[in-house]
C-alpha positions as CSV (number, residue, x, y, z in Angstrom):
1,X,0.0,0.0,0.0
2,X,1.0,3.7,-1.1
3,X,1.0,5.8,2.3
4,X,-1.7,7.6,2.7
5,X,-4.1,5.7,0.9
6,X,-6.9,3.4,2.5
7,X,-8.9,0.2,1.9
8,X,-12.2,0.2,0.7
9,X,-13.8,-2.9,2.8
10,X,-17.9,-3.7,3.3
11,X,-19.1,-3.8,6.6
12,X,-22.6,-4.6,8.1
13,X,-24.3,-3.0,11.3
14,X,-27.0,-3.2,13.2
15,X,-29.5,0.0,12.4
16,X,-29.2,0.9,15.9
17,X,-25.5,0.8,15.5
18,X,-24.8,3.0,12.5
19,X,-27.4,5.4,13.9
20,X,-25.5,5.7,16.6
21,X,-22.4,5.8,14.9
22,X,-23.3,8.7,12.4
23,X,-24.8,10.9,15.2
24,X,-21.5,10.3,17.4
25,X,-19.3,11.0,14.1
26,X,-21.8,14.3,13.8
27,X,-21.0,15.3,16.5
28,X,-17.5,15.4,16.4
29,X,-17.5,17.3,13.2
30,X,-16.1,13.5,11.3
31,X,-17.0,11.5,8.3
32,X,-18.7,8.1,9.6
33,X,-15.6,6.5,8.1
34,X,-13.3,8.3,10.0
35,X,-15.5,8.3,12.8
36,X,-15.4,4.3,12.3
37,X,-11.8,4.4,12.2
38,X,-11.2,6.1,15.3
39,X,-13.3,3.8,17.0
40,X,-11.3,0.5,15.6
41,X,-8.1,1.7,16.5
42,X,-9.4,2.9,20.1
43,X,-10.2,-0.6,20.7
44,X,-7.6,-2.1,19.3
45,X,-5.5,0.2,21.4
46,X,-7.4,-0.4,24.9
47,X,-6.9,-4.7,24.0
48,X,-3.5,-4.0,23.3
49,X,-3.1,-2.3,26.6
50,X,-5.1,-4.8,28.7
51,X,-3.4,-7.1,27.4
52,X,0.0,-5.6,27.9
53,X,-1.3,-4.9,32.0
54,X,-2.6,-8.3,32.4
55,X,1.4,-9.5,31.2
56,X,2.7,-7.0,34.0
57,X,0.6,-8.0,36.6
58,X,1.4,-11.4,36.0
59,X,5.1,-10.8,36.2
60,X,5.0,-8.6,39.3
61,X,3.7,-11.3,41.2
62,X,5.7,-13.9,39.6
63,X,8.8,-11.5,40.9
64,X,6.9,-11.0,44.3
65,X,6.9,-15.2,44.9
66,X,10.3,-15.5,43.5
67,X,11.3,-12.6,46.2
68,X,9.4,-14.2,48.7
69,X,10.4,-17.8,48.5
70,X,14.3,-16.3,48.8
71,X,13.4,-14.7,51.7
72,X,12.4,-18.1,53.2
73,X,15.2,-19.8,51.5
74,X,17.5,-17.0,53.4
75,X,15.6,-17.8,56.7
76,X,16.2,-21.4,56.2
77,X,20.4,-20.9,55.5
78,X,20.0,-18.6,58.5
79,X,18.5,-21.0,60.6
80,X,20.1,-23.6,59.6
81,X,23.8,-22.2,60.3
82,X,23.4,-20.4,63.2
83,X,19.5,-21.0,64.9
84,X,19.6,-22.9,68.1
85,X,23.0,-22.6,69.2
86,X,23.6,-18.5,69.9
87,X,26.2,-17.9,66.9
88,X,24.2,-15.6,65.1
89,X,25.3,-12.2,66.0
């Protein structure tokens, strides 16, 4: 594709849908097509980012268990070496 140029595609909607659509796109001063456009990217956009948060929430508490269980694994050397008989100083 040249830049700048777009693709002609055919598209069905619900009446109620492309009412609302060409009274939204009104009222932003748009075409419906550009309106539409807008609209496909936002969501493409907010799933990108959910996405995206959903992978860093995942590894934040993937690093929160990893730092967790070292703690206990340091608690355990700890214990281990010097619990019970007064050489921990």
């Amino acid at each position: 594709m040249v830049v700048g140029m777009t693709a002609k595609v055919t598209l069905s909607f619900s009446d109620e849908t492309i009412e609302e659509a060409r009274r939204f796109a009104k009222r932003e001063g748009m075409s419906l097509s550009a309106w539409m456009d807008q609209a496909a990217r936002e969501k493409a956009v907010r799933e990108l980012f959910t996405a995206h948060a959903a992978v860093v929430g995942r590894a934040g508490a993937e690093l929160e268990a990893a730092a967790l269980a070292d703690e206990r694994e340091a608690a355990m050397v700890d214990e281990a070496l010097f619990g019970g008989d007064g050489r921990a100083a």
